[in-house]
N, C-alpha and C positions, 0 to 999 in steps of 0.2 A: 504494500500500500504506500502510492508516495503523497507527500504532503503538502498541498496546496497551500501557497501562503504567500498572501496577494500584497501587491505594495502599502506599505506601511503611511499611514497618514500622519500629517507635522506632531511633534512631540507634544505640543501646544493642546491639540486638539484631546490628542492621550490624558494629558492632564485634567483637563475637561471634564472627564467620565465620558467623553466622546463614545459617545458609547464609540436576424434578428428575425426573432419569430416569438409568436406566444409558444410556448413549450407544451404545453397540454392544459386542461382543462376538467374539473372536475363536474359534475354535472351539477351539482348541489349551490356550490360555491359559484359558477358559470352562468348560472338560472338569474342570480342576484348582483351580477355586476355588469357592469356595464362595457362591454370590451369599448366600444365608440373614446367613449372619457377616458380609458384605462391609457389610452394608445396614444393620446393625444399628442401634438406635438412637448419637446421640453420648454421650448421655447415660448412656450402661448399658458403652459400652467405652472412655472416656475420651479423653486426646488420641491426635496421629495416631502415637505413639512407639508407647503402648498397642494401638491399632488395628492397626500393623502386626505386633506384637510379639504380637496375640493371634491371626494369621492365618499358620498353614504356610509359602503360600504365598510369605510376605513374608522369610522368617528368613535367607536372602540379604542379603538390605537391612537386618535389624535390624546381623546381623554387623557390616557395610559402617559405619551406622551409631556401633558403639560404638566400631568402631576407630578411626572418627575424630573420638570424644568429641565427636558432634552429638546426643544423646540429649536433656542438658536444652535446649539449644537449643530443638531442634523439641519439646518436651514445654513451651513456656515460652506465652505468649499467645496469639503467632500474631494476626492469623491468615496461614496459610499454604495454599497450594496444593503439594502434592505431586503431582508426576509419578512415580509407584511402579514402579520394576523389578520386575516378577515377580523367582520364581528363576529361570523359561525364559528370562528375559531376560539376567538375567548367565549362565546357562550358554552361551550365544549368545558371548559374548568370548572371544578367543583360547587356548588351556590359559596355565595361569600367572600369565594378567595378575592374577586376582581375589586370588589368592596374593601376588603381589607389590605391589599396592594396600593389601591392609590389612596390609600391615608396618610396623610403626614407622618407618619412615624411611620413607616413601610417604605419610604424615598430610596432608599439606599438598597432594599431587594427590589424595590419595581425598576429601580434602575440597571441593576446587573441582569436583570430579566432580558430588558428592552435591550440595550448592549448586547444582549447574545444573540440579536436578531441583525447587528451588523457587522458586514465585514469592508475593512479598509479597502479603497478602492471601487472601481464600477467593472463586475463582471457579468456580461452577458450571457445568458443562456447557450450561447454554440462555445463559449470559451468555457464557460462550468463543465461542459457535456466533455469538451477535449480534454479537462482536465480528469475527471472521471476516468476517462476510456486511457490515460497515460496511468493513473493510478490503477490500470486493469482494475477495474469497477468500482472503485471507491476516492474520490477527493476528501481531503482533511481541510476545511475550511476555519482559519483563525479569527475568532470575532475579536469586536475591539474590549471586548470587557478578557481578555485574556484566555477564556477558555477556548472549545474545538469544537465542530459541528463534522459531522461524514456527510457527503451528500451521494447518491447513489443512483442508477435508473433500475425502476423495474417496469419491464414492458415500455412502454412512452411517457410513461411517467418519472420525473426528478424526484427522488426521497429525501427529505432532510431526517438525519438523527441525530438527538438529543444526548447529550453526559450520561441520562437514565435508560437510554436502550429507546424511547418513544420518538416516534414520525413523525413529520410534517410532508404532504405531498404539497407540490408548486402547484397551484391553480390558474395563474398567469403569470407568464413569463413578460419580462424586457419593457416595464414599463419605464420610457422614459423621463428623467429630471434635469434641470439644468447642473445638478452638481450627485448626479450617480443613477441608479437603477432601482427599482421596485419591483420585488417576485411574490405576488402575491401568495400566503399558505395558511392552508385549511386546521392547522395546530399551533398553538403556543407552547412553543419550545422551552424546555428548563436547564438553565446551566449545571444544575445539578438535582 
């Protein structure tokens, strides 16, 4: 297995907590998005803060986002790779947890959370897929909260997995931002 590990963003941003094709689709998740907006130009919807913040389906993850004051972060150069919770995705977590995540005293786990969902860098889905097929079927992908995601295909489908053994499948691929990418996915990943 080799390990992917994509250019590192300014030390700055690290200090921070910093934290083409669609690749497939899930039917579930695919029913409630909007490919049209998803696709849009970068240029016309801004960064991936904008991006998500101008798509329904994301407003989960904006929340998630402000509570844990990574807004100008990920609104800042980039570039970045997002691995994007749908909402079906965090409704999928336990009752409660998402409530007790973005509490003010939760700042620092909803943070490493979110962190594990990106990685340094803008990697496009045919560059993921190559890196994969070099790792003979597995990429080690480094987020910026320091931990390791594997991403994997089964069938036509990109797997993310989690520190605990649990999946995320990509639901849309290669959304573009003016300062990185957005892969939309059907699970909320855990760094541990």
């Amino acid at each position: 297995m080799k390990r992917f590990t994509l250019p590192l963003v300014a030390t700055a941003a690290l200090a921070l907590s910093a934290c083409g094709e669609t690749a497939t689709t899930d039917a579930t998740d695919a029913d409630t998005m909007s490919n049209d907006a998803a696709m849009t130009d970068a240029a016309e919807v801004g960064t991936i803060v904008d991006v998500a913040a101008g798509n329904a389906d994301f407003s989960t993850l904006v929340t998630a986002v402000t509570a844990a004051d990574l807004g100008a972060t990920l609104s800042g150069d980039g570039p970045f790779t997002v691995f994007a919770p749908t909402n079906a995705a965090f409704e999928k977590l336990p009752e409660g947890t998402l409530e007790t995540l973005t509490a003010p005293e939760s700042k620092e786990a909803l943070t490493g959370i979110l962190t594990y969902h990106v990685v340094a860098g803008e990697t496009m889905a045919a560059a993921l897929g190559e890196a994969i097929t070099a790792g003979e079927g597995t990429a080690v992908l480094t987020t910026v909260n320091g931990a390791t995601l594997s991403a994997s295909v089964d069938g036509e489908n990109v797997i993310l997995t989690d520190a605990a053994g649990n999946t995320a499948t990509v639901v849309i691929a290669d959304v573009d931002a003016s300062n990185g990418v957005i892969h939309a996915i059907d699970t909320v990943l855990m760094p541990s």
